[in-house]
Every structure is written in structure tokens, then in C-alpha cells.
N, C-alpha and C positions, 0 to 999 in steps of 0.2 A: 606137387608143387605148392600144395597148400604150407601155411604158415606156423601152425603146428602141427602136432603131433600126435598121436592116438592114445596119448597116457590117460588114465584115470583123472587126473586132474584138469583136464577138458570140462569135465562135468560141472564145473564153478560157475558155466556161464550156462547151464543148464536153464530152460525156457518152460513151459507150462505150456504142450502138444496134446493135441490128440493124436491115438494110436494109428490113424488112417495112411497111408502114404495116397497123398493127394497130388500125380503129377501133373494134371491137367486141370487142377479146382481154379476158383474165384482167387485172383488175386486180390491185393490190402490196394489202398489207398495211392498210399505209394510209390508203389509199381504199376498203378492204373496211370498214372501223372509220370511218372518217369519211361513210360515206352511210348507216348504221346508226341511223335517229333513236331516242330511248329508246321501251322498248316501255310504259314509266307513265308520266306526267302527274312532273315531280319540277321541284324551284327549279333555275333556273339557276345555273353554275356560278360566271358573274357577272354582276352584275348591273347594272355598270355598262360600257359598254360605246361604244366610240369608232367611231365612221362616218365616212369619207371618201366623198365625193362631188365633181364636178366642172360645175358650174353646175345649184346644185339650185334654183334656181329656175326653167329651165326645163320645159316641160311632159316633153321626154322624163324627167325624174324627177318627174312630179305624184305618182306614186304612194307614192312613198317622203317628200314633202312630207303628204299628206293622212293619213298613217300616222303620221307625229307630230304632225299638226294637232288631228286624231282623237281623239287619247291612246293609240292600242295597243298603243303600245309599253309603256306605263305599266299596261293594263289585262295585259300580259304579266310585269310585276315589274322590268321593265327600266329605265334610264337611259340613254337612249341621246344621247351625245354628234355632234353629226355635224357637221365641218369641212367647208368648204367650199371647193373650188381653183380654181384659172382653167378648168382641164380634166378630162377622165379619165386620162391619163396623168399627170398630178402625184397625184391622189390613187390610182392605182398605186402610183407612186413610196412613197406617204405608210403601205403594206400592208409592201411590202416591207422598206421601212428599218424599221417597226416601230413606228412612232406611229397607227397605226390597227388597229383589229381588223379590220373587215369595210368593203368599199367599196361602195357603189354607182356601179357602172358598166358598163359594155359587153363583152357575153358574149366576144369575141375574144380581151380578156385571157388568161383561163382558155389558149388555143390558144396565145398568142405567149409567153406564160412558161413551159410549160413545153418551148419550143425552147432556154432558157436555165436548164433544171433547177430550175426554181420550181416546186411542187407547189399549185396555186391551183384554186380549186373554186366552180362557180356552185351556189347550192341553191336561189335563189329566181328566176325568169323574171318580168319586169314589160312587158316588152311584143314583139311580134311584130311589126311593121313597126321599121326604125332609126328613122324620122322626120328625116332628113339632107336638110338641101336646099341647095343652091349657086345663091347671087343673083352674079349678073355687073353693075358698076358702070354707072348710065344711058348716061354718053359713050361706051363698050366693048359695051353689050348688041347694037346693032342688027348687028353687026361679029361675032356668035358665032352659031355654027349647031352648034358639033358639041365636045367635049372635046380637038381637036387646037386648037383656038383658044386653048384654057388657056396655049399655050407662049410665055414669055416674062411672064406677069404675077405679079403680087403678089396671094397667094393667102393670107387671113384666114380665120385655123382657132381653133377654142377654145386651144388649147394644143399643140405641138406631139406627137407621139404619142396626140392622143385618136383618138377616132370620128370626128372631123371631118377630122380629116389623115388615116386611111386612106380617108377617100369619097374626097378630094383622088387620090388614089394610085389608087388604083382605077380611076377617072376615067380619070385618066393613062395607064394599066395596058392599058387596054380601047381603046385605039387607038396602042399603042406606044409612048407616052412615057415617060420617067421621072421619078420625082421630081426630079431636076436640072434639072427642064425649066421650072421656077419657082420664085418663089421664098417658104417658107412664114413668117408672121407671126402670132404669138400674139396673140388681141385679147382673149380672153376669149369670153362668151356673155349678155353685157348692155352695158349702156351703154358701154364697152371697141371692143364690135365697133360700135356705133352710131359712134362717134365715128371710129372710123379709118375707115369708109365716108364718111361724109361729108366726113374731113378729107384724103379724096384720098391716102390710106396704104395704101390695098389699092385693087387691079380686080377683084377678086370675093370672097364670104365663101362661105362650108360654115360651115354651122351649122343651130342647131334651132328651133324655137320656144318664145317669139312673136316675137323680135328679126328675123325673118324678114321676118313678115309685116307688122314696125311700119316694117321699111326699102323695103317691097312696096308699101304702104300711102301714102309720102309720095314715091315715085316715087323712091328712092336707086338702088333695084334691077329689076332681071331676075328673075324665077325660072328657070332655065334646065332643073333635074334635082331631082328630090323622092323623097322614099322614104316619102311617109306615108302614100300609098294602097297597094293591091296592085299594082294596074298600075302604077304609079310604079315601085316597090321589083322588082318583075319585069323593067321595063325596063331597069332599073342595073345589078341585082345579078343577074337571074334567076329570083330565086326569093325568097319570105320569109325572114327572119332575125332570129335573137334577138335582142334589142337590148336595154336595160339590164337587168342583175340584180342579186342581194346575192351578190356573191364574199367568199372568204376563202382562208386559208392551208390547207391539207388537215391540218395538224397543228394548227388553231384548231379547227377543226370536228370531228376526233378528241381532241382534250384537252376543248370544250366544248360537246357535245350537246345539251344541254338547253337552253344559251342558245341556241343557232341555233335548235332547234325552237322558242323563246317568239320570236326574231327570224322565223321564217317565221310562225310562227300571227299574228302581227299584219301582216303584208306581205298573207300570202291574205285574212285577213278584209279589208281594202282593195281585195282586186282583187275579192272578191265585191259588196263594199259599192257599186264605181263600175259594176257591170251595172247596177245599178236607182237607182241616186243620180239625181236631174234635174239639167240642167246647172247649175239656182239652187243645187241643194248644195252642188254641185262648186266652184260660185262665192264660195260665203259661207265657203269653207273654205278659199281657196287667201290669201294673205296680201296686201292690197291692196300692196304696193311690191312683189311680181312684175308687177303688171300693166301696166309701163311709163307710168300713167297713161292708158292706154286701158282701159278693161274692154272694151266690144264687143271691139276687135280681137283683145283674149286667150279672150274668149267665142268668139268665131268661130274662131280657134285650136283650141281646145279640143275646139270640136265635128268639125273636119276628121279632129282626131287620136285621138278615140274610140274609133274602130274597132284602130287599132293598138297597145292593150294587150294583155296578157295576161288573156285572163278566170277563168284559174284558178290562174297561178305554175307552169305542168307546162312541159318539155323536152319535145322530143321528136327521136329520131336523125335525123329531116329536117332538122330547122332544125339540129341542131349542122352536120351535114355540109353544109347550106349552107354555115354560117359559115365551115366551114375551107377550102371551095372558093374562096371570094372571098378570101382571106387567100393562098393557093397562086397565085393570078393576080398577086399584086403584090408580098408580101410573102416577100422572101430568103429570111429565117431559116427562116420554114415552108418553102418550097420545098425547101430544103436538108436538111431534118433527115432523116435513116431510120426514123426511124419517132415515133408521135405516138399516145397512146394518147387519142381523143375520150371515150370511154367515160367515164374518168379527171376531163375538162373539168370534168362538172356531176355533178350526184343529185336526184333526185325524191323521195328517200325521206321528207326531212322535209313536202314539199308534199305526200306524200302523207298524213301521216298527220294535217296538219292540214286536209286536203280529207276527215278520218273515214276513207280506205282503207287504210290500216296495217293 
């Protein structure tokens, strides 16, 4: 999901490291000042406030949808603006160039920018499974058994650089291929990726749902690899992994505390609100033109991928060091760097203190 790319010329913004991989050393300055939520109740800094996101109509960002459905943000003082991209690496892109305050999207960010001296910071976790699954085309499906089959196809990702092009990579990664060994195509994460499936433009998609299960559903696809369950996401990756959060700049979140703390207090009250919500809540909440025209199928959707929220917005050093581990299998730039401070990545400290542990 990151915003570039693992070429060689990455190394332009190459930094002066020691060799150490330091994931739990002394954090800078900072990042001592930006995981520091206020210790009072105070207005935010500002109050109006721009969110990048990349296919938020899928479920992997329900939560961040049901949050301004909700009103919380509003019941927090906030306006929150929230653009929409084909991907998560365009709305990366959309942090860094400086037309977004805070993104919603996927925790490996935070790892892959600052191999390019970007100082990016997860404060809020939305959910614990990726929810990544790879449908292979009907004419192509009976003909794959295993990720070294991937070589040689047209492979449909949200956008290049998202979460869906490192599974893609990963994939690859884990039986010796490389990304050259296909070839990737933006389709988006809605009617985008439906059309290039069926219009014979891709042999396989990576993507999330429900566009999954609506192409699963009318026999377009295969399901081949999924990460919604545990045992799915174990099989792939190993182990659980963070997958969407609210990132920002480490110098947005040390210049503006108080909005990030109104920005988490309304994320947590969401992820407590959908422990006990019944799925008709859930349902009468999410915006009828997400639901492809299907409800069952987003209902069923839905209920697959309950389990892999976050039920409280908390990190924890397993799941980062997941993350960087599957990022270190495929991905250059991590591999390459001397050192990477995880520690650095996220902060609990605002989730904590609107989960009252401050």
C-alpha cells in the first residue's frame, strides 16, 4: 500500500543509519511529543479536518464509514472531510503531497515510509485480520493450485502500491517469484474491478470486500487465498496483522493533539459500538449504494468479516513485528534499510486514553 516502489531510485532519499534494527530503541523527539495525548479534555486544534481513504466503501474500512455515519465525528467537534481514491497508495500519495491531514489505510505504510525518511504514524488500529483475498478468472481457475501459477497473468489490484499489490507481491515473494513475473493493473475496488473481470482485462483480482464475493457469487471467480479468517491470514502471512488504521504525519499529530484525540475518541467509540451492534444495525447504517445492489451478499460479507476488527483501536508489538516481517520477505526498501525504528510506526497512547487508561 505504500506509495512507492522498490526501484533503485528509492535510494535518493537515502538517510545516514546505523546497521542495528532497532525495534524497540529510544524514540526522537518527536515521536516522544506526538504519542503524548492531552492529559485534559481541550477543543481541537482544528476542527476541520481532511481524510484520505482508499475504496471506503469497502468493508475493510466499515468502520471508518459507520463513524461518520454515526455522527462521531461531529459528536467529537469535528468536520471531517474524507476523499476518496482508487487505492491506499493514492491516498498516501494524497498525506504526503499535503492535501490530506490524516488517511485511512493500511498499517505498513507507517514501515515503508519511513525507509524514505517520512516520519508517518498509526494512532488508531481498525482491524486485525487484512481481509485480502485473490479471485483467479473461471477460464484460469481450474489450471492454479499454488502462487507460482500467478506467472505470466494480469493481475487486478486496487491501485498500484496499495494492500492489494503487496498480497499480489507477497504471494509472489513466498514461492520465489517476482513482481516482474506479472503483470499489475489498477481497477479500483468497486464496479472498476467488476468490469475489468468480466471484460477479460485481468486473470485474477486481490481485493477486499464485497466485490469479492459479488464476482464469487456470479461464478466470475475462484477464491484461491483470503485473509479474513485466522487460519486464512496464518496461511498467507503467518500470523495476524494490522490492517487498516488512522495514520498521519508525526509532525500533524505533535502540532495537533487534541484533534487526533477527538479523531480517536470517535474511531474507539465505533469499534466498541460494533462488539454489540446486531448485524441489522450494522446494516441500516452502512449507505445502500455500498451494497452493490445485493444486501444479502454484503450481509454475508459482513458477518464473515466481524471477527477481523479491531475491538478496541489498541497495537500491539506482535502484530507490528508481523507487519514488518511480511514487508522484509518482499519488499526491497525494507530489506535494505539499517535500521527501522517500529516503535516509531504507531502510539496507543491516544487509544488509550479514550479506552479511560490514561
Amino acid at each position: 500500500m505504500a506509495a512507492h516502489d522498490d526501484r533503485p531510485e528509492t535510494a535518493a532519499l537515502n538517510l545516514q543509519r546505523r546497521s542495528t534494527l532497532k525495534r524497540l530503541g529510544a524514540t526522537g523527539a518527536m515521536f516522544a511529543l506526538a504519542a503524548s495525548p492531552l492529559r485534559s479534555p481541550a477543543a481541537p486544534e482544528k476542527t476541520r479536518v481532511t481524510l484520505a481513504v482508499g475504496g471506503k466503501a469497502t468493508l475493510y474500512y466499515l468502520p471508518l464509514t459507520l463513524t461518520e455515519r454515526l455522527g462521531y465525528f461531529r459528536d467529537e467537534g469535528l468536520e471531517v472531510e474524507i476523499n476518496d481514491f482508487q487505492g491506499g497508495g493514492k491516498a498516501l500519495q494524497a498525506l504526503i503531497g499535503g492535501s490530506a491531514d490524516v488517511v485511512s489505510g493500511a498499517f505498513e505504510h507507517t514501515i515503508t515510509m519511513q525507509t524514505l525518511a517520512q516520519k508517518v504514524q498509526a494512532f488508531v488500529l481498525q482491524g486485525t485480520n487484512p481481509g485480502l483475498e485473490l479471485g483467479i478468472a473461471k477460464g484460469k481457475a481450474a489450471a492454479y493450485s499454488w502462487p507460482k501459477d500467478l506467472k505470466g497473468m494480469r493481475v487486478g489490484v486496487s491501485a498500484p502500491g496499495s494492500s492489494t499489490h503487496m498480497f499480489v507481491n507477497h504471494l509472489l515473494a513466498s514461492v520465489g517469484l517476482t513482481p516482474d513475473d506479472v503483470s499489475i493493473v489498477g481497477v479500483g475496488t468497486g464496479s472498476g474491478a467488476v468490469a475489468a473481470m468480466r471484460g477479460g482485462q485481468i486473470d485474477a483480482l486481490s481485493s477486499v470486500e464485497p466485490v469479492i464475493s459479488l464476482l464469487e457469487k456470479s461464478g466470475d471467480i475462484k477464491v484461491v487465498h483470503e485473509t479474513i479468517t485466522d487460519e486464512g491470514t496464518r496461511k498467507v502471512f503467518g500470523a495476524r496483522l494490522p490492517a487498516a488504521t488512522l495514520y498521519a504525519k508525526a509532525a500533524y499529530i505533535r502540532d495537533h493533539p487534541a484533534t487526533v484525540q477527538a479523531l480517536t475518541n470517535a474511531m474507539v467509540r465505533t469499534l466498541r459500538w460494533m462488539r454489540t451492534a446486531s448485524t441489522e444495525d450494522v446494516m441500516k447504517t452502512v449507505p445502500p449504494e455500498y451494497l452493490l445492489g445485493d444486501r444479502g451478499l454484503y450481509t454475508a460479507a459482513f458477518e464473515r468479516l466481524r471477527g477481523a476488527y479491531s475491538p478496541d483501536g489498541l497495537f500491539t508489538p506482535k502484530l507490528v513485528d508481523a507487519a514488518y516481517k511480511v514487508l522484509l520477505a518482499h519488499n526491497t526498501a525494507v530489506r535494505r534499510a539499517p535500521v527501522l525504528f517500529l516503535n516509531q510506526t504507531y502510539t496507543n497512547a491516544f487509544v488509550e486514553r479514550a479506552l479511560g487508561k490514561a
